[in-house]
ZASE-967218 format. One record per residue (C-alpha): residue number from 1; residue in three letters; x, y, z. Coordinates in Angstrom, 3 decimals. Layout:
<sites>
@mike:NUM; bakol:ALA; east:X; north:Y; up:Z
...
</sites>
This chain:
<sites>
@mike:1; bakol:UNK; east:96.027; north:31.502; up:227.150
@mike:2; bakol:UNK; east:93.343; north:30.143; up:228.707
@mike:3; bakol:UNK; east:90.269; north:27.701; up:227.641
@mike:4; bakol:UNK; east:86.536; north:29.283; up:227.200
@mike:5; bakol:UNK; east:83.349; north:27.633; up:225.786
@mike:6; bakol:UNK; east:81.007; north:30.533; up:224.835
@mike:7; bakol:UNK; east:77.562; north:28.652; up:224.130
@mike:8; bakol:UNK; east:75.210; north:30.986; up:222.926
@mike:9; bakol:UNK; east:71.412; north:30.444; up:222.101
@mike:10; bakol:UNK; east:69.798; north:31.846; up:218.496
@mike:11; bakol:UNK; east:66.487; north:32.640; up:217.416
@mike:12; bakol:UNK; east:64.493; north:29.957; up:215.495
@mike:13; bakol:UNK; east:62.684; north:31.716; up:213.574
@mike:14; bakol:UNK; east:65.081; north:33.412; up:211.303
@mike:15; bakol:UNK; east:66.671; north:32.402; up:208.185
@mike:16; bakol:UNK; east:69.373; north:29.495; up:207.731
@mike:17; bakol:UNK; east:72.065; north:32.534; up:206.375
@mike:18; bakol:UNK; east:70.646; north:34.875; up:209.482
@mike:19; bakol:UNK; east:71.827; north:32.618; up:211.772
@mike:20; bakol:UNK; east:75.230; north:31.426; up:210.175
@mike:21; bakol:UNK; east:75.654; north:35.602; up:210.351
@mike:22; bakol:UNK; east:75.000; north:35.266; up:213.848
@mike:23; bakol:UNK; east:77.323; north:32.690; up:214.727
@mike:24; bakol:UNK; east:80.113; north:34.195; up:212.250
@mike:25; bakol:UNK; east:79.724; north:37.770; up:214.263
@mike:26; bakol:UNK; east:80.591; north:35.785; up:217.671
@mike:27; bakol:UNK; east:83.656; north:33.952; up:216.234
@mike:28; bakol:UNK; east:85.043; north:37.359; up:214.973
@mike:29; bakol:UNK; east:84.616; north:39.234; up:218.546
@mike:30; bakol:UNK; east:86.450; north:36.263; up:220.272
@mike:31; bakol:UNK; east:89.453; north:36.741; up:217.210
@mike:32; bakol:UNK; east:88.709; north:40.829; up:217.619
@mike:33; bakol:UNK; east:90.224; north:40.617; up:221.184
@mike:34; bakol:UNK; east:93.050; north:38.294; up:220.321
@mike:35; bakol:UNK; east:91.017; north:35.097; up:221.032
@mike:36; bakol:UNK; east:91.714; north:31.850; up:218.759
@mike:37; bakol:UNK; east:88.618; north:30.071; up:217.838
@mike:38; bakol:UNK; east:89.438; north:25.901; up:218.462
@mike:39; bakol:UNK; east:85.719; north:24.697; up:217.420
@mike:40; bakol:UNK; east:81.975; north:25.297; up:217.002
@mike:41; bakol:UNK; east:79.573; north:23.090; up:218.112
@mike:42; bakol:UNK; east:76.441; north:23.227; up:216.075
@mike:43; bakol:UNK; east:73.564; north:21.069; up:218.582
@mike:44; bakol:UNK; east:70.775; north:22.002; up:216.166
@mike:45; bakol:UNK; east:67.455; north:23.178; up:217.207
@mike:46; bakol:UNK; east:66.380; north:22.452; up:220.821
@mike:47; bakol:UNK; east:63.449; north:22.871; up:223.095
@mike:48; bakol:UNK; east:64.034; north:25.169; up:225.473
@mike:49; bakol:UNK; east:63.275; north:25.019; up:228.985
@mike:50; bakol:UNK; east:60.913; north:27.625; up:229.558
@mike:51; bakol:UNK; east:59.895; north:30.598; up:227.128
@mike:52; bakol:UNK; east:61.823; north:32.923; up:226.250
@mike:53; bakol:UNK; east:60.094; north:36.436; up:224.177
@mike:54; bakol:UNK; east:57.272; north:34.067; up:223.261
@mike:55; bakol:UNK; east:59.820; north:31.686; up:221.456
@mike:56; bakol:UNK; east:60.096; north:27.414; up:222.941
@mike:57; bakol:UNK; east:62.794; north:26.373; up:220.488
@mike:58; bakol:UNK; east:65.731; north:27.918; up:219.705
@mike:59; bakol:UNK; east:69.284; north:26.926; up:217.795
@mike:60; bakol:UNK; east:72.306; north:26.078; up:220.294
@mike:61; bakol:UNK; east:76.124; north:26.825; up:219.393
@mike:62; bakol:UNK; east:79.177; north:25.762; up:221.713
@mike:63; bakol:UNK; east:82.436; north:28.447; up:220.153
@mike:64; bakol:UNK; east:85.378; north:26.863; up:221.957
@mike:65; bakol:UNK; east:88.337; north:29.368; up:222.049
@mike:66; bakol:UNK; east:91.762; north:30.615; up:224.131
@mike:67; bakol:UNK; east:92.092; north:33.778; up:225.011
@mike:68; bakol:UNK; east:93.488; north:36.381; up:227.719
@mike:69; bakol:UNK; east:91.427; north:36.052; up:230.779
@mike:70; bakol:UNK; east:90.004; north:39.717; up:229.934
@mike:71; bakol:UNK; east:88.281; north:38.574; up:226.569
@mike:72; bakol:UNK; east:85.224; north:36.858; up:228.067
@mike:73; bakol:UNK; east:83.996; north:39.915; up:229.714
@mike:74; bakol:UNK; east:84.135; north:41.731; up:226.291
@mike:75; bakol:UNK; east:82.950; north:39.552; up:224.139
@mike:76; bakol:UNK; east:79.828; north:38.897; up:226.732
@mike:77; bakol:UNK; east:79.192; north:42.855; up:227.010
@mike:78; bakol:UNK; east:78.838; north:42.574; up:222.871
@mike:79; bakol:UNK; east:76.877; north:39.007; up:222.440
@mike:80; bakol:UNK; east:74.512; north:40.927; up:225.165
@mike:81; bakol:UNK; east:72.963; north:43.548; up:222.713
@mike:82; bakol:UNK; east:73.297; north:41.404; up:219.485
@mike:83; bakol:UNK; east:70.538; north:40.808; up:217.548
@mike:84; bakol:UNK; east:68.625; north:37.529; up:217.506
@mike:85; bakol:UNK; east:71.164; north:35.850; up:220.614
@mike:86; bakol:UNK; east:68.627; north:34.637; up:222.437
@mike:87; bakol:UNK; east:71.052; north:33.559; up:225.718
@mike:88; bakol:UNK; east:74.533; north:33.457; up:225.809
@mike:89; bakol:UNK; east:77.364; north:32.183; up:228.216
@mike:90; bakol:UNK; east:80.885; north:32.055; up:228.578
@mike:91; bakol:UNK; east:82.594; north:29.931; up:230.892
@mike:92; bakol:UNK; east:86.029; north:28.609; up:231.851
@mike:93; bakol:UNK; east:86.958; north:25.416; up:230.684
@mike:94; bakol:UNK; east:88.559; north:22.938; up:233.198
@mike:95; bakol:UNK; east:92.777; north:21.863; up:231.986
</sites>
């Protein structure tokens, strides 16, 4: 099993229980494809860089997890058309 930090970027503008929805949906593809969630990072609201769909802030979220080294490229082709995910990546994390 290997290490992966999926950060993923949320709307702003919805609801407190919208976004806990979000987050819940992305832990449950990473344990849908025999992934173990380790941790969630919750950073809060942020500024973002540069606008994105006429939003500046959104809500950051680190999901650390192990899985198979085919899980990341599921879970990314499902976080891609969710709802409200603003940005999303997945990377591997160093041992």
């Amino acid at each position: 099993m290997t290490k992966y930090e999926l950060a993923i970027v949320v709307n702003a503008k919805i609801e407190d229980d919208e976004r806990a929805q979000v987050v819940e949906r992305a832990k449950a593809l990473v344990e849908r494809f025999g992934g173990t969630v380790t941790d969630v990072d919750e950073w809060g609201k942020k500024r973002l860089a540069y606008e994105i769909q006429k939003m500046k802030e959104g809500y950051y979220y680190f999901i650390h997890f192990e899985a198979d080294a085919l899980v990341p490229g599921e879970i990314e082709q499902r976080i891609r058309i969710m709802d409200n995910v603003i940005r999303y990546l997945c990377v591997k994390q160093e041992a």
